[in-house]
DSSP file (Angstrom, degrees, kcal/mol; ACC not computed):
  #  RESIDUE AA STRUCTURE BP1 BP2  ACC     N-H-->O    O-->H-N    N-H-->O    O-->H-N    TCO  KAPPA ALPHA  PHI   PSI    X-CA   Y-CA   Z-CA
    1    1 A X              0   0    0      0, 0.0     2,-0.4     0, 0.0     0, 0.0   0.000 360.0 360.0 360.0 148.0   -9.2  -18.0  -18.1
    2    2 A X    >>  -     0   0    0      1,-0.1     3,-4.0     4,-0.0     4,-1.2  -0.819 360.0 -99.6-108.8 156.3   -8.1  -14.6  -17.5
    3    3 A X  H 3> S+     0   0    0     -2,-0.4     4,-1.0     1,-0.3     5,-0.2   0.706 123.1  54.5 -47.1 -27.4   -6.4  -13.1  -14.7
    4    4 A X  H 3> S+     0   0    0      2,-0.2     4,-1.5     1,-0.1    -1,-0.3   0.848 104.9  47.1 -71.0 -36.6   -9.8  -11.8  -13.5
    5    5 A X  H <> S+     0   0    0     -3,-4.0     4,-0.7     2,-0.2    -2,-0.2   0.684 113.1  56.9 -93.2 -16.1  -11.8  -15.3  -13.4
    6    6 A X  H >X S+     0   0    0     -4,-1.2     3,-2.6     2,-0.2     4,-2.1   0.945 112.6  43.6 -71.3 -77.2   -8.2  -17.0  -11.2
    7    7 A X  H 3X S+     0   0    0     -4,-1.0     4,-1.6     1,-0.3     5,-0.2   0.728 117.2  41.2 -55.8 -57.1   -8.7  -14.5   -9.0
    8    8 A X  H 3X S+     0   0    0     -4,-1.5     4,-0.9     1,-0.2    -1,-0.3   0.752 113.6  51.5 -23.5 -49.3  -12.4  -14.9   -8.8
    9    9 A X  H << S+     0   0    0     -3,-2.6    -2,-0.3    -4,-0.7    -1,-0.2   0.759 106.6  59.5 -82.4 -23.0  -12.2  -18.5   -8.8
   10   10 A X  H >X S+     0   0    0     -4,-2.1     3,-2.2     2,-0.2     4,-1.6   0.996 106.5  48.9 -55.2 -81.9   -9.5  -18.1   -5.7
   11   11 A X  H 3< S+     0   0    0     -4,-1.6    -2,-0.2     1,-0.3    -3,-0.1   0.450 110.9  45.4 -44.6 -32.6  -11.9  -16.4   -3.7
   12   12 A X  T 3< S+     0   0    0     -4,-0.9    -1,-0.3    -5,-0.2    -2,-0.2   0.059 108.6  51.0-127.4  61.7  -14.6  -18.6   -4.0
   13   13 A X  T <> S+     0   0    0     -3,-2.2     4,-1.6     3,-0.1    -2,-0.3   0.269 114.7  53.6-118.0 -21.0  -13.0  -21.6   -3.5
   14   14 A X  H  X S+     0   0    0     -4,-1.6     4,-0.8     1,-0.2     5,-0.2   0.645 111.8  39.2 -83.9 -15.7  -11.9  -19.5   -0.5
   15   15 A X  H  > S+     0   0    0     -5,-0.3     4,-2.1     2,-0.2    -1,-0.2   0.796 110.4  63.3-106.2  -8.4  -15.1  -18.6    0.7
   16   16 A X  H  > S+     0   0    0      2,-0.2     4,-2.3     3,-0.2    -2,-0.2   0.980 110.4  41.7 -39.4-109.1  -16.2  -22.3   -0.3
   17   17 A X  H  X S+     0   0    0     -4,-1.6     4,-2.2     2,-0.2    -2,-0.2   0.523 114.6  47.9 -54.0 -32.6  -13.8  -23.4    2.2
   18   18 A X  H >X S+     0   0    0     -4,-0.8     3,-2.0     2,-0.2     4,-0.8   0.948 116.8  47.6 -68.1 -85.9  -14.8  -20.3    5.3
   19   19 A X  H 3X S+     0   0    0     -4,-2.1     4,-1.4     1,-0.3     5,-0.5   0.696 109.9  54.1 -68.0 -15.7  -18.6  -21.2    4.7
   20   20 A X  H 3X S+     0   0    0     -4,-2.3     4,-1.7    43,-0.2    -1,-0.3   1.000 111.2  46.4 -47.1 -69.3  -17.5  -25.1    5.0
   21   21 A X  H <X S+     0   0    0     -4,-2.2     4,-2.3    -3,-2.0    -2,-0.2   0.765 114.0  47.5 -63.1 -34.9  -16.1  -24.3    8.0
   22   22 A X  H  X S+     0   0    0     -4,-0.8     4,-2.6     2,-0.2    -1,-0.3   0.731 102.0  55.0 -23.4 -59.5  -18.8  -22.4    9.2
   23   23 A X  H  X S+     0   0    0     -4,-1.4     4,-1.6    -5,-0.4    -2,-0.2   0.849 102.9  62.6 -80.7 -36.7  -21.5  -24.3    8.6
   24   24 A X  H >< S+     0   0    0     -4,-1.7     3,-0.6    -5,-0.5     4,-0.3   0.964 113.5  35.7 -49.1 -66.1  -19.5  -27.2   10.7
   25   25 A X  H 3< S+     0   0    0     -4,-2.3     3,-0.3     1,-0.2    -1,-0.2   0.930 119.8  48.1 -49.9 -49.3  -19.6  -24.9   14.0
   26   26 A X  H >X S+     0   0    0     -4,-2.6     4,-2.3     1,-0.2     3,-1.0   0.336  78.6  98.4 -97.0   9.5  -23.2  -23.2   13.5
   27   27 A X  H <X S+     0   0    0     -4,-1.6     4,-1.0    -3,-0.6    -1,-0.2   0.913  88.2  47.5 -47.1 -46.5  -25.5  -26.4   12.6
   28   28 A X  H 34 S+     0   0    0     -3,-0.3    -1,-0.3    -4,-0.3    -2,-0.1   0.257 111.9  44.5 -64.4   9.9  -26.7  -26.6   16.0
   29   29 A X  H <> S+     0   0    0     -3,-1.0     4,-0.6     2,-0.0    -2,-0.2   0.344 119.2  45.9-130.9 -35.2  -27.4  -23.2   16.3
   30   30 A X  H  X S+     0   0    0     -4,-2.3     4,-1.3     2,-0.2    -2,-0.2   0.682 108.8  49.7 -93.9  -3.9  -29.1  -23.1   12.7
   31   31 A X  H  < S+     0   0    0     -4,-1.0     4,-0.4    -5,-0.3    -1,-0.2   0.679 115.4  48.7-105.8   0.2  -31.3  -26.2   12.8
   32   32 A X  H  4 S+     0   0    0      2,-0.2    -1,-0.2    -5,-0.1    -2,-0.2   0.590 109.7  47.2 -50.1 -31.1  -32.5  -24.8   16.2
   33   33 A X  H  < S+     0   0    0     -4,-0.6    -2,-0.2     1,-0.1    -3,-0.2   0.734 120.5  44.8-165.0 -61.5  -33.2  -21.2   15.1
   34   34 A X  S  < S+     0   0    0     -4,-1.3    -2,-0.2    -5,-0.1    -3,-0.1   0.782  86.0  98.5 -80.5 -18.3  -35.1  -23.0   11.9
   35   35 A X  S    S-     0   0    0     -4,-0.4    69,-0.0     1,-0.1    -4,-0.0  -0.426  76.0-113.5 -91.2 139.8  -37.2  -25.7   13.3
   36   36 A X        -     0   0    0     67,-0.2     2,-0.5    -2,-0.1    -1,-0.1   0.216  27.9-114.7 -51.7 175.4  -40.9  -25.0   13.9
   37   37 A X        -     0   0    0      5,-0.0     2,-0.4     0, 0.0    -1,-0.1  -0.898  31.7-174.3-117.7 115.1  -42.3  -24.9   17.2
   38   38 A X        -     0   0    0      3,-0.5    73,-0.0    -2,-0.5    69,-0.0  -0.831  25.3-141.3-109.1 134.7  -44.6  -27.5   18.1
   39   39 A X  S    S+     0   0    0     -2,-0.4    -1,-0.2     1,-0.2    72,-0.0   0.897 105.4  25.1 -43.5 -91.8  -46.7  -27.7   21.5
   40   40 A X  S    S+     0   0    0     74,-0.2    86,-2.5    70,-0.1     2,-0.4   0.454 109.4  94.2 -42.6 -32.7  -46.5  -31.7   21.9
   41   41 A X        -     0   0    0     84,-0.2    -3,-0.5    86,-0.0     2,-0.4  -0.779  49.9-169.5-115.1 120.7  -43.0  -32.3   19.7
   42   42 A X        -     0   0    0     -2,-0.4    86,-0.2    -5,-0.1     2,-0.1  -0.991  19.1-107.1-138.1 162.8  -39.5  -32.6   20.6
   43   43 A X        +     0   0    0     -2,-0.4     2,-0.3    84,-0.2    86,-0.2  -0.165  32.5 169.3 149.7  83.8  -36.1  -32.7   19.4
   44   44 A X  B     -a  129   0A   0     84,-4.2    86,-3.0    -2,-0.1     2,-0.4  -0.816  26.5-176.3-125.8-179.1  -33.7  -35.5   19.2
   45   45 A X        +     0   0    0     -2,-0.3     3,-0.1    84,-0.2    83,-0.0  -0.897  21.3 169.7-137.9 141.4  -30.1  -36.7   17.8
   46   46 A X        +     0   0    0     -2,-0.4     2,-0.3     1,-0.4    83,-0.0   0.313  54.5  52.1-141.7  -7.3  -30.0  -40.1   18.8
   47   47 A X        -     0   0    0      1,-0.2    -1,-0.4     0, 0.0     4,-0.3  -0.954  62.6-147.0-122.8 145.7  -26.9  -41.4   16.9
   48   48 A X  S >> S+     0   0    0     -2,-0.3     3,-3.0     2,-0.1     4,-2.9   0.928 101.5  49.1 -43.1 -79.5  -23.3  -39.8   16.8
   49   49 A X  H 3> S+     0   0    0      1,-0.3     4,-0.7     2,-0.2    -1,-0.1   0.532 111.6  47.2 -58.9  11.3  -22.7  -40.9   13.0
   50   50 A X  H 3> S+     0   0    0      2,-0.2     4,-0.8     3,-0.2    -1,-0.3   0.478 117.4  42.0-119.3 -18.6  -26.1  -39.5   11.6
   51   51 A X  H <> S+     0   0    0     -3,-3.0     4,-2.7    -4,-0.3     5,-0.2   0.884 114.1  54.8 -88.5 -26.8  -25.6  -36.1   13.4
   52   52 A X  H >X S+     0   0    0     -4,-2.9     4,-2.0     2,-0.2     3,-0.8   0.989 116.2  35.5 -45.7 -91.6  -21.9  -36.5   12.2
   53   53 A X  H 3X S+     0   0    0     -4,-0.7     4,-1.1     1,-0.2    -3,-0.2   0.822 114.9  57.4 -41.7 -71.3  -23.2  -36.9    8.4
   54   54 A X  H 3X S+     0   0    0     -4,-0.8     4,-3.2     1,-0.3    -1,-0.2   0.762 113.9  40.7 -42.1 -48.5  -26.2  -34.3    9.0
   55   55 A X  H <X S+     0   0    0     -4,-2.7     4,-2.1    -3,-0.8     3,-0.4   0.990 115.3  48.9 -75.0 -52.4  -23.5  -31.7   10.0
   56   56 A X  H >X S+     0   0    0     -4,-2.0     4,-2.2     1,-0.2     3,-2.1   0.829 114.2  47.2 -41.2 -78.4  -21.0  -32.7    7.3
   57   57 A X  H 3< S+     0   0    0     -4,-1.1    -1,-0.2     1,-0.3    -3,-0.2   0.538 111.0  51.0  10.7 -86.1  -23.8  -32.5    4.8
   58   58 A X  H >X S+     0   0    0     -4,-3.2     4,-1.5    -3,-0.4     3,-0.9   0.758 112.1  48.2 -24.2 -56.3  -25.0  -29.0    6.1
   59   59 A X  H <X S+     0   0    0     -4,-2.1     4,-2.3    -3,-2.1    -2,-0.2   0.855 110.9  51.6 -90.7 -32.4  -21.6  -27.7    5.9
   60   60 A X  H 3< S+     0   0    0     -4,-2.2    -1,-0.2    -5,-0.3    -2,-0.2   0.712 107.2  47.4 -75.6  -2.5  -21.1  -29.0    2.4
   61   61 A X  H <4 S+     0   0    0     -3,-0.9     3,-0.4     2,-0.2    -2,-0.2   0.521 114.2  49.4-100.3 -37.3  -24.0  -27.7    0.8
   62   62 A X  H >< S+     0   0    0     -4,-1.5     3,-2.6     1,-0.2     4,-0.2   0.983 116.4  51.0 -65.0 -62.9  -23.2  -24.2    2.5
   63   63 A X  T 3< S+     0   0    0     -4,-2.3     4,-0.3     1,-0.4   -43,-0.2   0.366 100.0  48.4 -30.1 -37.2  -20.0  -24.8    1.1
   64   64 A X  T 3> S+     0   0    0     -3,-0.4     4,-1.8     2,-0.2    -1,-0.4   0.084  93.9 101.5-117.5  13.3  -20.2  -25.8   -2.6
   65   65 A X  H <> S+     0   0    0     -3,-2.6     4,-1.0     2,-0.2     5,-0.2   0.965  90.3  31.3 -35.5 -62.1  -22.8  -22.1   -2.6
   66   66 A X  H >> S+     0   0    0     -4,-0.2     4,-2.7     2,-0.2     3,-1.5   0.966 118.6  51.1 -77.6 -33.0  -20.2  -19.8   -4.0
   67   67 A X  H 3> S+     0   0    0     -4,-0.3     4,-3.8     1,-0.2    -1,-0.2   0.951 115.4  49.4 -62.1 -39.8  -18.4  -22.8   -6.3
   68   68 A X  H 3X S+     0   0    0     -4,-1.8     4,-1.1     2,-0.2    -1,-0.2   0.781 121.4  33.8 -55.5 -34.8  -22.5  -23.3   -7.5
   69   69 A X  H <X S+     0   0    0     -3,-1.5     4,-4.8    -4,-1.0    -1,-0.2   0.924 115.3  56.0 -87.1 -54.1  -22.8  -19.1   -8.2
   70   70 A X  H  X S+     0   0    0     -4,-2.7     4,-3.0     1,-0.2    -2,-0.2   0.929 112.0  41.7 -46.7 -66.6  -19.1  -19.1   -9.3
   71   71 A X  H  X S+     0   0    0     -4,-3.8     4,-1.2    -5,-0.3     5,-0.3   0.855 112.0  52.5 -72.2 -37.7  -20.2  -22.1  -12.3
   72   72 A X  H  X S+     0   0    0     -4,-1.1     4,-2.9     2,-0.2     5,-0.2   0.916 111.8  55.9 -65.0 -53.2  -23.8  -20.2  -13.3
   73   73 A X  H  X>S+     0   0    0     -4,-4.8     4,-0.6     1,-0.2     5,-0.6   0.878 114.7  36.7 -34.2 -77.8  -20.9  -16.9  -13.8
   74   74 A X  H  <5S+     0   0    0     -4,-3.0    -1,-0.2     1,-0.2    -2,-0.2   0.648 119.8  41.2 -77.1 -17.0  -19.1  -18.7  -16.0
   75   75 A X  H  <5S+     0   0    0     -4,-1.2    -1,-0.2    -3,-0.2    -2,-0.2   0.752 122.3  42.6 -55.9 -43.1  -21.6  -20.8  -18.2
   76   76 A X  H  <5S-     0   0    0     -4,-2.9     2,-0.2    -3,-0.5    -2,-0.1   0.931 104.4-133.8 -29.9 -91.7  -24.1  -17.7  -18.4
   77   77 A X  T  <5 +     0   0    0     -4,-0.6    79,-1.3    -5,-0.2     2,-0.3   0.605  36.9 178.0-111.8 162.0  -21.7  -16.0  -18.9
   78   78 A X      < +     0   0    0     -5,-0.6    -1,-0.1    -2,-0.2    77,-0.1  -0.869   9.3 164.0-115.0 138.7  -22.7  -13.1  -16.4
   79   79 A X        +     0   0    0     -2,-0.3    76,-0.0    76,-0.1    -1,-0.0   0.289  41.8  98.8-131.5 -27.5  -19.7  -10.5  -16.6
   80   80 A X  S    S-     0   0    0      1,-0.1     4,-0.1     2,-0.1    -2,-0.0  -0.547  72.4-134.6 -84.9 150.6  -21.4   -7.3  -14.9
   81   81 A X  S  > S+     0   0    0      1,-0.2     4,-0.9     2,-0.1    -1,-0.1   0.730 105.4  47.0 -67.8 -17.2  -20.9   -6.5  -11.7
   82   82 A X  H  > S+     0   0    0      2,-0.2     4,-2.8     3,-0.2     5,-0.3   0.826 111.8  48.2 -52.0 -53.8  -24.6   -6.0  -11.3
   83   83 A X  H  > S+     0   0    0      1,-0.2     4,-1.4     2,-0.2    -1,-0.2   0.885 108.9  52.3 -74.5 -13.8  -25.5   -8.9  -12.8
   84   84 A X  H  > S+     0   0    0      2,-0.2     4,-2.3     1,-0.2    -1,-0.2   0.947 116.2  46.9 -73.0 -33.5  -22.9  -10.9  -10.7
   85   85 A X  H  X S+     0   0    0     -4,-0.9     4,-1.5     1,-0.2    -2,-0.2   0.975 114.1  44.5 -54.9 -60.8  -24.7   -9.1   -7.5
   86   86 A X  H  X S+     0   0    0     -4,-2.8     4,-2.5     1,-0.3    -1,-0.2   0.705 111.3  53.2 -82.6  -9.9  -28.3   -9.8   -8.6
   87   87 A X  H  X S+     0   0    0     -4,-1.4     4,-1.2     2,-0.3    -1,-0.3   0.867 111.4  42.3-100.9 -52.8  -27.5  -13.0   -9.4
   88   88 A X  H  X S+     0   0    0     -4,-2.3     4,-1.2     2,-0.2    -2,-0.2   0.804 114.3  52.9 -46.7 -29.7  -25.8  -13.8   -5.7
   89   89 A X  H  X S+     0   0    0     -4,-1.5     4,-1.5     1,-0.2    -2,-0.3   0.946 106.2  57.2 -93.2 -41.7  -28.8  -11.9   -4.0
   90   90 A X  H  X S+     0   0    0     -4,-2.5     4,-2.8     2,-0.2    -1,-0.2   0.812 109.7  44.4 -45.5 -33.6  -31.4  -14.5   -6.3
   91   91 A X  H  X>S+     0   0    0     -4,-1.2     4,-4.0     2,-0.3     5,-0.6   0.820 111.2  55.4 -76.7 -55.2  -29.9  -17.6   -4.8
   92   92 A X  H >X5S+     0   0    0     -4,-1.2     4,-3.1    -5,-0.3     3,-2.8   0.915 108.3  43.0 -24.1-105.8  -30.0  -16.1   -1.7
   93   93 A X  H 3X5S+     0   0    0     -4,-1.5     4,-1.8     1,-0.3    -2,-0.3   0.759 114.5  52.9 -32.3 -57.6  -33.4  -15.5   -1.9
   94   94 A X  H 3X5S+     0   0    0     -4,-2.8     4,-2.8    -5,-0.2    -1,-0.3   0.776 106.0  50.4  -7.6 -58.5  -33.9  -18.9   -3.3
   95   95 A X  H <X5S+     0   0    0     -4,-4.0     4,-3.6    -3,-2.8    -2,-0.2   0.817 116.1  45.3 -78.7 -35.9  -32.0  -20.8   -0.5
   96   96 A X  H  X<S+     0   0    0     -4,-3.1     4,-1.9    -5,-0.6     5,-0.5   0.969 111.5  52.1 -65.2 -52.8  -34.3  -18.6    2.5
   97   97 A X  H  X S+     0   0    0     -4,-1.8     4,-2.5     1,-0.4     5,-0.4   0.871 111.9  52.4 -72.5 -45.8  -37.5  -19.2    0.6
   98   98 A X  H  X S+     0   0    0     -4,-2.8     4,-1.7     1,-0.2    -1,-0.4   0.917 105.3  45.3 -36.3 -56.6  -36.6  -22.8    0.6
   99   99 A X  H  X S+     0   0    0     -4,-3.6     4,-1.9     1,-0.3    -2,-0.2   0.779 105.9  63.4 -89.7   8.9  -35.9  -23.5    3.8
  100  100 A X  H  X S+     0   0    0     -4,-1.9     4,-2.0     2,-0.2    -1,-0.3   0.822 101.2  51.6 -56.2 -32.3  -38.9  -21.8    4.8
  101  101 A X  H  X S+     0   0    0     -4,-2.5     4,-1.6    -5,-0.5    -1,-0.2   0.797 106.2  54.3 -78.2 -13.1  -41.0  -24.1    3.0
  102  102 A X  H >X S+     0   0    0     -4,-1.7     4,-1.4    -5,-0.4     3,-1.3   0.971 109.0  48.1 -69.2 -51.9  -39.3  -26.9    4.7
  103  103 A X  H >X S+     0   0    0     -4,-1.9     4,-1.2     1,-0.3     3,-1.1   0.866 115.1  49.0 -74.3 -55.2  -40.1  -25.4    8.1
  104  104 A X  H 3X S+     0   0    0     -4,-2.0     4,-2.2     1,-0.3    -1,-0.3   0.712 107.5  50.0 -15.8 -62.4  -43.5  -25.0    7.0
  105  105 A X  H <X S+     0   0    0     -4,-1.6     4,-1.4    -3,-1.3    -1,-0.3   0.780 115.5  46.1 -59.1 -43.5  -43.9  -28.3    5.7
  106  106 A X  H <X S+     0   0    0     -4,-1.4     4,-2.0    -3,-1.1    -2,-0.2   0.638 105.3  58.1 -69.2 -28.2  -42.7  -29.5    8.8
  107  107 A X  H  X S+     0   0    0     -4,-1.2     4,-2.4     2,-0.2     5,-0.5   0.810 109.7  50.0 -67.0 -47.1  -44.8  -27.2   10.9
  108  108 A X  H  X S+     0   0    0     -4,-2.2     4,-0.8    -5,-0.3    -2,-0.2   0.898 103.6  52.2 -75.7 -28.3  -47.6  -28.7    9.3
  109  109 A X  H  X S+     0   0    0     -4,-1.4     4,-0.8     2,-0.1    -1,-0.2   0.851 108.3  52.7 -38.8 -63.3  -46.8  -31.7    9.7
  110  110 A X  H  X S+     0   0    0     -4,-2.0     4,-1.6     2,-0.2    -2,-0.2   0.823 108.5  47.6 -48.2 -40.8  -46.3  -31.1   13.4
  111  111 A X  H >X S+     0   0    0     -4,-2.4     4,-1.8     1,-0.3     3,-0.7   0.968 109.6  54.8 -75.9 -39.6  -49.8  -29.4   14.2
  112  112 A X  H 3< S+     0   0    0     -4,-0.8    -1,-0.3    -5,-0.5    -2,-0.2   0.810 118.1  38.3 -82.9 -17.5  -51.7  -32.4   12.1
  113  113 A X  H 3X S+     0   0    0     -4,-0.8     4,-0.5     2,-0.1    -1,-0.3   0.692 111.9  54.8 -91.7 -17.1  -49.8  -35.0   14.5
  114  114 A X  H << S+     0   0    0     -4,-1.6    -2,-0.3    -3,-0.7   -74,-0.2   0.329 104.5  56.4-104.8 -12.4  -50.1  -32.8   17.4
  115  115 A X  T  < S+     0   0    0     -4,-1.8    -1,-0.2    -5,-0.1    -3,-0.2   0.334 102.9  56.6 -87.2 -22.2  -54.1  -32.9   16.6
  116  116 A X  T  4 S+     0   0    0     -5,-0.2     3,-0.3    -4,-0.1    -2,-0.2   0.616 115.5  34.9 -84.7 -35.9  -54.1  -36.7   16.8
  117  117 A X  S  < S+     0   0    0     -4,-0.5     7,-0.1     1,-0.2    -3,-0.1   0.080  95.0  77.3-109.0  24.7  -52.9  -36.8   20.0
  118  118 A X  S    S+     0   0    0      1,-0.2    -1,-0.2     5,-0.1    -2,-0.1   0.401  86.4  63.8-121.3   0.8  -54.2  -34.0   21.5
  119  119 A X  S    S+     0   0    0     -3,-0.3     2,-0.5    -4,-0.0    -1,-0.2   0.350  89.9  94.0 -95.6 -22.2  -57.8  -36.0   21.9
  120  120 A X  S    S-     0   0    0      1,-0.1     4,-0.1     2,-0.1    -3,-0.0  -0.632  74.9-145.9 -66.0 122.1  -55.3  -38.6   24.5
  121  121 A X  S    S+     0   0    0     -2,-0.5     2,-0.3     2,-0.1    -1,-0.1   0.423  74.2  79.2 -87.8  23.8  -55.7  -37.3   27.9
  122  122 A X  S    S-     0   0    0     -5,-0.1     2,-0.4     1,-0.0    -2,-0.1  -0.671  98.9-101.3 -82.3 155.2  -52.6  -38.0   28.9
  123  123 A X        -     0   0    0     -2,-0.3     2,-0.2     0, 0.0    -2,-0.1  -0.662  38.9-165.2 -61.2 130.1  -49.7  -35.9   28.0
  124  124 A X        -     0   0    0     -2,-0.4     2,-0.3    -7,-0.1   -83,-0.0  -0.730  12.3-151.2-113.5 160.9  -47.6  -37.9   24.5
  125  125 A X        -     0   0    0     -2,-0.2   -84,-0.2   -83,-0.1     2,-0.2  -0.756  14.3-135.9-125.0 136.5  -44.3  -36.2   24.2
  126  126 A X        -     0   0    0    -86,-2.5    -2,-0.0    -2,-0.3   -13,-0.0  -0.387  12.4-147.8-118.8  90.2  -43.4  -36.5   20.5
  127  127 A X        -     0   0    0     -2,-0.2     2,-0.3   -86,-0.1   -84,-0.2   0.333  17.1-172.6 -42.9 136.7  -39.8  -37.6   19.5
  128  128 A X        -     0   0    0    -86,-0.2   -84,-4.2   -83,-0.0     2,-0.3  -0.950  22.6-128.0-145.0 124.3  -38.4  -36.3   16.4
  129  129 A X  B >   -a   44   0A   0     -2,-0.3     3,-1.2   -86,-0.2   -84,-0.2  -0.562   8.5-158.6 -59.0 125.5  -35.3  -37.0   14.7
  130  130 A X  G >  S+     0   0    0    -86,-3.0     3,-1.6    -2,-0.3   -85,-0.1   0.919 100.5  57.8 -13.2 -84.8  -32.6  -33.8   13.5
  131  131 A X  G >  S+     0   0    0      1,-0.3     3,-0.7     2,-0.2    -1,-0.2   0.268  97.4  52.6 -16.7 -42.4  -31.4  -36.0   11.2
  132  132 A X  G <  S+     0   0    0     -3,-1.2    -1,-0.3     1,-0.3    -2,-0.2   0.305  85.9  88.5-102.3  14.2  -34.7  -36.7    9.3
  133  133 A X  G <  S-     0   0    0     -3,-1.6    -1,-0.3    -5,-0.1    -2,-0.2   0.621  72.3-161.2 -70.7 -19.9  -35.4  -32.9    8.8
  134  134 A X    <>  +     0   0    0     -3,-0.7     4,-1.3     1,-0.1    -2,-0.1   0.874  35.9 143.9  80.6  72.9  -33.5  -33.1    5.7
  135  135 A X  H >>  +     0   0    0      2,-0.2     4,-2.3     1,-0.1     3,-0.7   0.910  69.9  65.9-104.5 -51.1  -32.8  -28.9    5.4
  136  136 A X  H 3> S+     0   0    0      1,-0.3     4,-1.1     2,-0.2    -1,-0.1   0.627 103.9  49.8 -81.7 -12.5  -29.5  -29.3    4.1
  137  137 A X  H 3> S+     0   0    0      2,-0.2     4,-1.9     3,-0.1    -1,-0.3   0.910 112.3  41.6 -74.9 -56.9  -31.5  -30.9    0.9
  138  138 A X  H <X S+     0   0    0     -4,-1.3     4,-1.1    -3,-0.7     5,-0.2   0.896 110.7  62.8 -79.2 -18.4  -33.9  -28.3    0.4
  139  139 A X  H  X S+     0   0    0     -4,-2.3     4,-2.8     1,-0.2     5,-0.4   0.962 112.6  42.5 -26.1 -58.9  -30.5  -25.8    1.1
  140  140 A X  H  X S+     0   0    0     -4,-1.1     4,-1.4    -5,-0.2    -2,-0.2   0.848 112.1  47.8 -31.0 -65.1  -29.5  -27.5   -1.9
  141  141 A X  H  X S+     0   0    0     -4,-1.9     4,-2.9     2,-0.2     3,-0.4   0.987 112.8  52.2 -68.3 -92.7  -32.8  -27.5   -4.0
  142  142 A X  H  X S+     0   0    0     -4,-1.1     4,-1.5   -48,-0.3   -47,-0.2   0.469 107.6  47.5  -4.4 -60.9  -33.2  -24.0   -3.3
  143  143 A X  H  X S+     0   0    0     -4,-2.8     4,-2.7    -5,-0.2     5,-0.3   0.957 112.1  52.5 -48.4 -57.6  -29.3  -22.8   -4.5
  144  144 A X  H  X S+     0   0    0     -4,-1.4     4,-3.9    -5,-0.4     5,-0.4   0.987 111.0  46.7 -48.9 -52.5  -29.7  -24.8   -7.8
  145  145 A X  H >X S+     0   0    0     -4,-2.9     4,-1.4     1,-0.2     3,-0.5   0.903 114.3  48.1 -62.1 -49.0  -33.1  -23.0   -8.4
  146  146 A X  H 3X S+     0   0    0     -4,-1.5     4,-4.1     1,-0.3     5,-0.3   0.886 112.4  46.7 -62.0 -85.0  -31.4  -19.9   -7.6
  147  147 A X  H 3X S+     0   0    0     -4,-2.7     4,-1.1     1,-0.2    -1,-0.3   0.827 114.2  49.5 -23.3 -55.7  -28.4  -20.7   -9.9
  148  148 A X  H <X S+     0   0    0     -4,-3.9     4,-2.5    -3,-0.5    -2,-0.3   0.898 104.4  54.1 -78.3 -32.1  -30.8  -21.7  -12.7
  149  149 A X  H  < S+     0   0    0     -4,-1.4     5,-0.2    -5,-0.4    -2,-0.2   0.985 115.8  43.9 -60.7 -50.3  -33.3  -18.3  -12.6
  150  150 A X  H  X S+     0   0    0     -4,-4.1     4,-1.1   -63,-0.2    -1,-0.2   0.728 108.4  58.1 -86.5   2.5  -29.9  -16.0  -13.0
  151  151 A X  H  X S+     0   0    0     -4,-1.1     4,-1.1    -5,-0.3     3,-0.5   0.983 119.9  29.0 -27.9 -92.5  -28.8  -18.6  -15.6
  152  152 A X  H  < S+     0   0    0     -4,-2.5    -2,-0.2     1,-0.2    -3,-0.1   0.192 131.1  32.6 -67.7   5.2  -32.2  -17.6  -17.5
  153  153 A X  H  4 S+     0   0    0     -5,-0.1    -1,-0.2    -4,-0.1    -3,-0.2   0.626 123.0  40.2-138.9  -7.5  -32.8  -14.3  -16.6
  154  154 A X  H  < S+     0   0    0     -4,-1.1    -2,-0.2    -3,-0.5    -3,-0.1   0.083  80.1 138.8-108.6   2.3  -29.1  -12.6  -16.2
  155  155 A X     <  -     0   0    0     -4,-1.1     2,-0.4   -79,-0.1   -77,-0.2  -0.110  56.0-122.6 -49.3 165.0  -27.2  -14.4  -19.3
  156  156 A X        -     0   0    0    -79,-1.3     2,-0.8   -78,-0.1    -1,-0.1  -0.665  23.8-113.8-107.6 160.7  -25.2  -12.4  -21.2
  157  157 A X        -     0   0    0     -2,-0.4   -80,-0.1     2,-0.0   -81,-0.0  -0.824  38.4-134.8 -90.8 111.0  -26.1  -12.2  -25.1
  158  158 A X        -     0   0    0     -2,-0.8     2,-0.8     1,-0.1   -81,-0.0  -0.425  14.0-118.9 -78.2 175.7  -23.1  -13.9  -26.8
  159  159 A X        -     0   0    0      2,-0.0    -1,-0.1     0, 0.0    -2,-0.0  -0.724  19.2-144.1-106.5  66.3  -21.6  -12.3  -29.7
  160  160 A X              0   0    0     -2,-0.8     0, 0.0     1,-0.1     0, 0.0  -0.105 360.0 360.0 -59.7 151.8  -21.7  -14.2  -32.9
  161  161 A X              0   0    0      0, 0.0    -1,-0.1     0, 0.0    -2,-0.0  -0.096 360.0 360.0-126.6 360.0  -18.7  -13.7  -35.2
């Protein structure tokens, strides 16, 4: 490696480790702020150890972002700084557009249950697990695709010899 990719690789194993920590504080504050809003349906954690894994998860999947951007860099290889930018802002963009389609999928979900029960003339409350929202998956999904589009559309042309 050259003095340029240690340093690189320093810095996002160091930002690896910040967004780790990060994501550990702000999960409750981001799976609130993403989850649809439904009339009839609300909200629970109902275990310590499954909101305990759910945050861990969260925070490792923010976490392994740059090591994920950081490994497409060096496979590509991507060398410009441009291409190292567009290539961060694609994953990006990737990771939102995911978890908007979870909250989607989940919104829709919600209305089509919330339509079933809405014929009761009683009020139903409907209980929902965090836990089974699974965002930290399509977080995941989302990077990787991200990772793989500037793979395949930012490679560098290697140099045969």
């Amino acid at each position: 490696m050259m003095k340029q990719t240690k340093k690189t690789v320093f810095f996002a194993v160091l930002l690896s480790i910040a967004l780790f920590a990060l994501g550990l504080f702000t999960f409750d504050k981001f799976i609130y702020l993403v989850l649809p809003e439904a009339a009839e349906v609300s909200y629970h954690l109902t275990d310590l150890n499954r909101e305990l894994w759910t945050t861990l998860s969260f925070s490792l999947v923010i976490g392994l972002m740059p090591i994920l951007v950081l490994a497409t860099w060096m496979l590509a290889p991507i060398v410009s700084a441009n291409k190292k930018c567009a290539s961060m802002i694609i994953v990006m963009i990737c990771t939102v557009l995911a978890i908007f389609a979870r909250k989607q999928l989940l919104s829709s979900y919600f209305s089509g249950v919330s339509k079933n029960f809405s014929l009761s003339p009683d009020k139903i409350d409907i209980g929902y697990l965090i836990d089974q929202m699974n965002f930290e998956y399509y977080i995941f999904l989302g990077s990787c695709m991200g990772c793989l589009i500037s793979y395949f559309l930012l490679k560098e042309k290697r140099i045969q010899r």
